[in-house]
DRENZA-213869 format. One record per residue (C-alpha): chain; x, z, y. Coordinates in Angstrom, 2 decimals, always signed. Example, Ala and Ser with C-alpha at 12.3 -4.5 7.8 and 13.67 -1.06 7.14 Angstrom:
<node><chain>A</chain><u>+12.30</u><w>+7.80</w><v>-4.50</v></node>
<node><chain>A</chain><u>+13.67</u><w>+7.14</w><v>-1.06</v></node>
***
This chain:
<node><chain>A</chain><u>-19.11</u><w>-4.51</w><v>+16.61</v></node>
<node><chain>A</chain><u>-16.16</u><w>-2.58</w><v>+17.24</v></node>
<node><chain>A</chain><u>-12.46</u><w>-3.22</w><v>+15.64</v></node>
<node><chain>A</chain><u>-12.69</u><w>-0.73</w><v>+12.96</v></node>
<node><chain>A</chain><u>-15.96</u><w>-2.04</w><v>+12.04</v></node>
<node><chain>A</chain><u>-14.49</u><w>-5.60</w><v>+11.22</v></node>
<node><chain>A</chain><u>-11.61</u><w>-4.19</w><v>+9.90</v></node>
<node><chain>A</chain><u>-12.95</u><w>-1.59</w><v>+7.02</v></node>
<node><chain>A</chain><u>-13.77</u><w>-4.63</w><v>+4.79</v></node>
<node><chain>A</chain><u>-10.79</u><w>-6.22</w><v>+4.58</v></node>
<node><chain>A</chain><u>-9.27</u><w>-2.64</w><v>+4.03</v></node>
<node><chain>A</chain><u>-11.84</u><w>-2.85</w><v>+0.77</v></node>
<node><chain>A</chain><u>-11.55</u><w>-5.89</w><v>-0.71</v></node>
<node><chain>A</chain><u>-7.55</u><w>-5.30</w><v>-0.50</v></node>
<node><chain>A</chain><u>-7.83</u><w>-1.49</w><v>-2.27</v></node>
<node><chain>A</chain><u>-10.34</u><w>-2.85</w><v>-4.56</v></node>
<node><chain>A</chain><u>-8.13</u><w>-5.88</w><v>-5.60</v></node>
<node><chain>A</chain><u>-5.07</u><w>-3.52</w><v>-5.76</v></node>
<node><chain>A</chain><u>-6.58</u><w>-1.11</w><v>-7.62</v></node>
<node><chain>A</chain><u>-7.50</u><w>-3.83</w><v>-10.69</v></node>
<node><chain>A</chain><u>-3.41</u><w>-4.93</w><v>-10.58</v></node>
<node><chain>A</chain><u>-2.22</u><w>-0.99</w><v>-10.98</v></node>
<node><chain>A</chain><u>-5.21</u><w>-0.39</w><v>-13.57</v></node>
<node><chain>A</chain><u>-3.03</u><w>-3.08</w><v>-15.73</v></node>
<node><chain>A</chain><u>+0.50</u><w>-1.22</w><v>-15.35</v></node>
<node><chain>A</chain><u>+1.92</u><w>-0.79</w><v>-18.69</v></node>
<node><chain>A</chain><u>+3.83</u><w>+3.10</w><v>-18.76</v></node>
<node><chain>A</chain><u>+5.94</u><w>+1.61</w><v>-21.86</v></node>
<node><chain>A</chain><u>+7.20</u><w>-0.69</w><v>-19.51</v></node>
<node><chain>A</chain><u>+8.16</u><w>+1.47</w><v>-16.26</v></node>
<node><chain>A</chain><u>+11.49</u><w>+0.98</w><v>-16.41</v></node>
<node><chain>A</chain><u>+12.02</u><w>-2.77</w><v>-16.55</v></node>
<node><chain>A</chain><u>+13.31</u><w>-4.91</w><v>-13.92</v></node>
<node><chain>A</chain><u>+13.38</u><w>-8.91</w><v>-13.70</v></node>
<node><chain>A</chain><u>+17.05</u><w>-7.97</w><v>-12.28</v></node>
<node><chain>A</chain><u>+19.87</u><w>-5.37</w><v>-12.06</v></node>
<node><chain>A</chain><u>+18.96</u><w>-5.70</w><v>-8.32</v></node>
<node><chain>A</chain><u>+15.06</u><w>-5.12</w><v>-8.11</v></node>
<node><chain>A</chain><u>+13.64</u><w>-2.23</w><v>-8.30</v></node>
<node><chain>A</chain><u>+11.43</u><w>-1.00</w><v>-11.32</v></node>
<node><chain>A</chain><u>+8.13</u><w>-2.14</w><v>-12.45</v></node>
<node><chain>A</chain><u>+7.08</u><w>+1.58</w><v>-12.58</v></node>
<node><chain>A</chain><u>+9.04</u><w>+2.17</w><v>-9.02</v></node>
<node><chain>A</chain><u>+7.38</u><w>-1.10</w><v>-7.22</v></node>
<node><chain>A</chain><u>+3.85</u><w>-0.05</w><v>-8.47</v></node>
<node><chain>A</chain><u>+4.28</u><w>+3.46</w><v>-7.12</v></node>
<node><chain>A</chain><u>+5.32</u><w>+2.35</w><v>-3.74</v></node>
<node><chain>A</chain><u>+2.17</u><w>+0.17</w><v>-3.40</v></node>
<node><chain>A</chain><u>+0.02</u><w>+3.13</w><v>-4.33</v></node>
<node><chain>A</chain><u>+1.21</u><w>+4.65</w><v>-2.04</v></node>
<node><chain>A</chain><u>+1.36</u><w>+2.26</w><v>+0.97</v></node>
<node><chain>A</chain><u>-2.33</u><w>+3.73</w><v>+1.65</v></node>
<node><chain>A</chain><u>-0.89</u><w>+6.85</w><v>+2.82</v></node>
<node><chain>A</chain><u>+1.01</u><w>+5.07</w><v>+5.88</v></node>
<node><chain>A</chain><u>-3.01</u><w>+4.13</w><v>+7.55</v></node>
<node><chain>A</chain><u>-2.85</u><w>+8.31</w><v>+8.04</v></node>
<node><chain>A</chain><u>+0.19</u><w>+8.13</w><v>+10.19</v></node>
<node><chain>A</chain><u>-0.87</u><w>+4.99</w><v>+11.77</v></node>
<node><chain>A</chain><u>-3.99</u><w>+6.66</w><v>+12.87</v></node>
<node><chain>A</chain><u>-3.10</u><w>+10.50</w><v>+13.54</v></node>
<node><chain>A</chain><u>+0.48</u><w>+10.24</w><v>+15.08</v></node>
<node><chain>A</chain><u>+1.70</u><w>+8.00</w><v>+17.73</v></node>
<node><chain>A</chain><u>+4.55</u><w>+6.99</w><v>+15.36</v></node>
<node><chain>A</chain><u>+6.84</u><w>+8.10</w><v>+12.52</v></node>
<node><chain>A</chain><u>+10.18</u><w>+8.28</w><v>+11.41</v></node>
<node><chain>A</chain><u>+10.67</u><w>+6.95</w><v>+7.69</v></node>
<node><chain>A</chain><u>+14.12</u><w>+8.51</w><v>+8.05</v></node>
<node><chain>A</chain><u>+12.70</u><w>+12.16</w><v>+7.89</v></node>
<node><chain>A</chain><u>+13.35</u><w>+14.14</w><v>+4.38</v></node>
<node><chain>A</chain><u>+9.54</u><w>+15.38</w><v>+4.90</v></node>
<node><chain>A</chain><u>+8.52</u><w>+11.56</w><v>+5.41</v></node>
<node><chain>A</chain><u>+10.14</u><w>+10.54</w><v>+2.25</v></node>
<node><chain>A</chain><u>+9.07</u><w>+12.89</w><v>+0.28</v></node>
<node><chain>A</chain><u>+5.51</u><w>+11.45</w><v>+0.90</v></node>
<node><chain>A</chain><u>+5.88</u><w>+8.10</w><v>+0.42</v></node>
<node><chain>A</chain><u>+8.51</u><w>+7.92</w><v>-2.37</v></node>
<node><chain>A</chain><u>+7.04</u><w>+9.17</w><v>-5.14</v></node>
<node><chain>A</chain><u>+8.35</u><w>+8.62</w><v>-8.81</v></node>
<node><chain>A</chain><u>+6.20</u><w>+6.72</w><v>-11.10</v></node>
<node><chain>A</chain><u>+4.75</u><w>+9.13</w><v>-13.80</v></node>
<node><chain>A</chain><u>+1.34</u><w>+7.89</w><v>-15.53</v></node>
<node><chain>A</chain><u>-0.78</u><w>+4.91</w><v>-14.52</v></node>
<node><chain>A</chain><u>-3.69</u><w>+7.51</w><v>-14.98</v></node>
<node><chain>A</chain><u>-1.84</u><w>+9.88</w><v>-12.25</v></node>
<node><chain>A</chain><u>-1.18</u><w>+6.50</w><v>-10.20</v></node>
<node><chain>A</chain><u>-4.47</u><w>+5.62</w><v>-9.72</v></node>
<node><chain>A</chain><u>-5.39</u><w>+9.20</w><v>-9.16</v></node>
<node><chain>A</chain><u>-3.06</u><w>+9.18</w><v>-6.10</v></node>
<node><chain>A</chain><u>-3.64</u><w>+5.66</w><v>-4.98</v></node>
<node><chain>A</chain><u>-7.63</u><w>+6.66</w><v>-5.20</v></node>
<node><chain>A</chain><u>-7.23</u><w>+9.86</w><v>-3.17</v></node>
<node><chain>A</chain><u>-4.97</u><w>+8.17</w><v>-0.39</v></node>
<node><chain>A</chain><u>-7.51</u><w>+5.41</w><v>+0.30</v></node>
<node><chain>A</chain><u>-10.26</u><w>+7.51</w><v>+0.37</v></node>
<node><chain>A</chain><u>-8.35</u><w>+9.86</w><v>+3.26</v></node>
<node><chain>A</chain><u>-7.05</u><w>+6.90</w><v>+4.69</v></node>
<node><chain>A</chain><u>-10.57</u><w>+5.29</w><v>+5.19</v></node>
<node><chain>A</chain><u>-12.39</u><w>+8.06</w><v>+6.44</v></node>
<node><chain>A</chain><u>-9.62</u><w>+8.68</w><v>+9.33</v></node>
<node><chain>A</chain><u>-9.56</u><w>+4.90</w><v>+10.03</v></node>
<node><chain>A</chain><u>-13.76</u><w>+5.07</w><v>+10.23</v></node>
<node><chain>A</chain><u>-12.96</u><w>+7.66</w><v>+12.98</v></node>
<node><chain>A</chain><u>-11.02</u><w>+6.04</w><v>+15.39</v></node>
<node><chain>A</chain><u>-11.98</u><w>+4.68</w><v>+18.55</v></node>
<node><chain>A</chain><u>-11.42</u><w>+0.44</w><v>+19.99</v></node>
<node><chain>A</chain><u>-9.07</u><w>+2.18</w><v>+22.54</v></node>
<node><chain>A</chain><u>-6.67</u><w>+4.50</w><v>+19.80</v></node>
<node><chain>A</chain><u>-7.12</u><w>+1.15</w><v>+17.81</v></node>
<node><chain>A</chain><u>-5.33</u><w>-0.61</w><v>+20.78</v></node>
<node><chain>A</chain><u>-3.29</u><w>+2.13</w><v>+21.20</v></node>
<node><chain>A</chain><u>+0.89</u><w>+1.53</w><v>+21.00</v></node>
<node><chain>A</chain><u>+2.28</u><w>+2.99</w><v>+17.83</v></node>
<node><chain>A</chain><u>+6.13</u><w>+2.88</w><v>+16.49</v></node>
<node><chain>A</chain><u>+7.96</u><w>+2.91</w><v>+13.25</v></node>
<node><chain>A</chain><u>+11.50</u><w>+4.68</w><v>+13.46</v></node>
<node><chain>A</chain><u>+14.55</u><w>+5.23</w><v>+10.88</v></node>
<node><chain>A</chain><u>+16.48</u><w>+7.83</w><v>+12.19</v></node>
<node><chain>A</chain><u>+14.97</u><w>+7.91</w><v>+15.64</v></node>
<node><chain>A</chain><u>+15.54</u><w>+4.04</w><v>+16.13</v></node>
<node><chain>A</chain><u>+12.50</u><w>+2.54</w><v>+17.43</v></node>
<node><chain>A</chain><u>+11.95</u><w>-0.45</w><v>+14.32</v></node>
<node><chain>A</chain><u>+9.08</u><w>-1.82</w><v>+16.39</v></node>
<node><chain>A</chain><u>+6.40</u><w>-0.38</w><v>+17.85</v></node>
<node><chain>A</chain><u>+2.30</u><w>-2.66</w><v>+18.13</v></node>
<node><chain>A</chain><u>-1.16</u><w>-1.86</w><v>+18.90</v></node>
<node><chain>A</chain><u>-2.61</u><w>+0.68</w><v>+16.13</v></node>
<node><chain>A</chain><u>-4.68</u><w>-2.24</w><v>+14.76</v></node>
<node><chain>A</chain><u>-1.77</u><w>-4.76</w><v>+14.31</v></node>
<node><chain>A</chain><u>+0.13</u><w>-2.07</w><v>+12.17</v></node>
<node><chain>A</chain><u>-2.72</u><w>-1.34</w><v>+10.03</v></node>
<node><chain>A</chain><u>-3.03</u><w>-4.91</w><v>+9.30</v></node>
<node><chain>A</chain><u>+0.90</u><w>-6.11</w><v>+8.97</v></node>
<node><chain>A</chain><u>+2.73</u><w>-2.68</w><v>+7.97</v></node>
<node><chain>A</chain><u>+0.08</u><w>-1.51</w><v>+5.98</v></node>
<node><chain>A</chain><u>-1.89</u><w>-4.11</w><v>+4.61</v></node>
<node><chain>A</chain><u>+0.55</u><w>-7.48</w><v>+4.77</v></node>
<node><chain>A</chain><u>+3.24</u><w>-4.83</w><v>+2.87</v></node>
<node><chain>A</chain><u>+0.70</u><w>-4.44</w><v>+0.28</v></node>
<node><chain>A</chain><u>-0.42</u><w>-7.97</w><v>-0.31</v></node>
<node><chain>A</chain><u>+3.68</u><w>-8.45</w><v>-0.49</v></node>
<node><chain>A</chain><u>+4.60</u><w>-5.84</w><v>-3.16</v></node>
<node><chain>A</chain><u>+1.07</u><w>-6.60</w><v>-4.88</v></node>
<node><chain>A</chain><u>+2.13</u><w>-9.96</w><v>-5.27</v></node>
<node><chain>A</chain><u>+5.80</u><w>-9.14</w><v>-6.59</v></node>
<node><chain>A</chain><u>+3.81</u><w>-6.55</w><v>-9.13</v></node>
<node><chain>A</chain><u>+1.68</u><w>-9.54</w><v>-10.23</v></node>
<node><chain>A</chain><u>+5.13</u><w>-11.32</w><v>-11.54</v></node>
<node><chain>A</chain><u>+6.39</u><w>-8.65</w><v>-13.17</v></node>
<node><chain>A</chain><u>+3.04</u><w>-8.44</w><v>-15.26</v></node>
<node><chain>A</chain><u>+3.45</u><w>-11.66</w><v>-15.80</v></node>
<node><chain>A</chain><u>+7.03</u><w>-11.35</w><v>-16.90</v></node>
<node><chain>A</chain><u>+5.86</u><w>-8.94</w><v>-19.35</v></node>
<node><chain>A</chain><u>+3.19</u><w>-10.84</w><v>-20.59</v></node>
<node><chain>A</chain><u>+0.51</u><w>-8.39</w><v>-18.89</v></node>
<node><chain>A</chain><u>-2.95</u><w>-10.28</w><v>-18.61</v></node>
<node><chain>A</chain><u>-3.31</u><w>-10.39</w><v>-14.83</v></node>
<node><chain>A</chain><u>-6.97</u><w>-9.11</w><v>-13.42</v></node>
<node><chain>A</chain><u>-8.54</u><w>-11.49</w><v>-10.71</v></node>
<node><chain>A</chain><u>-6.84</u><w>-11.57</w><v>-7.20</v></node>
<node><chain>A</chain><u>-8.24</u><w>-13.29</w><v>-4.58</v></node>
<node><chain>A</chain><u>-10.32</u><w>-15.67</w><v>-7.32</v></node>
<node><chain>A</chain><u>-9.94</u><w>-16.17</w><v>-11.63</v></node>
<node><chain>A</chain><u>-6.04</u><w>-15.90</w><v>-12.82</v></node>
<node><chain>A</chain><u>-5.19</u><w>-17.48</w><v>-15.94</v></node>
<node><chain>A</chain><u>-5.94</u><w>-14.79</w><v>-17.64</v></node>
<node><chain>A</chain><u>-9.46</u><w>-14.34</w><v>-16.12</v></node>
<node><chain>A</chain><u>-12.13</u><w>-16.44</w><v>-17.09</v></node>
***
């Protein structure tokens, strides 16, 4: 079996569950924060729709530079709808799974680096970035969405079992 092959499910099961927390995003309530520090509910969903995008770099470029205007502009986007949310988050895993399907054990094993600014953040195997910087971030700012739905009294979908508000 080769390394994408026992990785594409995981990549699944985490869009699938991801997808049922941003179907729940409430557009009445984009703006809120738990804090004058934290970002917004609307802001912190966006970003996780559109971690997705960051398996294309990880798989066509031997790094990239999250300090690049052009960069940015791809993977901060404002929050606008939840419909136009999941339209985006839908897309990007779709993309991002049929490049990922593509790639070979050796590009898997492949080095590949995150920079800010041309400073080297880190740089691991293909493989270990697709499962720490792009799906560990998700599970981490899927979880953080999770309490703000909570905060706002959102009935929270079923994560990796029932949630109290799931039978």
């Amino acid at each position: 079996m080769s390394i994408v092959q026992t990785f594409l499910p995981q990549f699944d099961h985490e869009m699938a569950t991801t997808r049922r927390i941003l179907e729940v995003v409430p557009e009445r309530e984009a703006a809120w924060r738990p804090h004058p520090k934290s970002t917004s509910l609307g802001d912190l969903a966006s970003h996780i729709a559109t971690i997705p995008i960051y398996s294309k770099f990880v798989v066509e470029r031997p790094e990239v530079d999250l300090g690049l205007s052009a960069t940015t502009s791809m993977t901060r986007v404002p929050f606008t709808t939840t419909a136009e949310l999941l339209q985006r988050f839908d897309r990007d895993v779709a993309e991002a799974k049929k490049l990922i399907a593509t790639a070979s054990d050796d590009s898997m094993r492949e080095s590949w680096s995150l920079k800010n600014r041309g400073t080297t953040v880190f740089s691991l195997p293909r493989l270990a970035v697709l499962r720490s910087f792009v799906l560990s971030h998700l599970i981490h700012h899927r979880g953080q969405l999770t309490v703000y739905l909570r905060l706002r009294d959102v009935p929270i979908p079923s994560v990796y079992g029932p949630t109290a508000d799931t039978p």
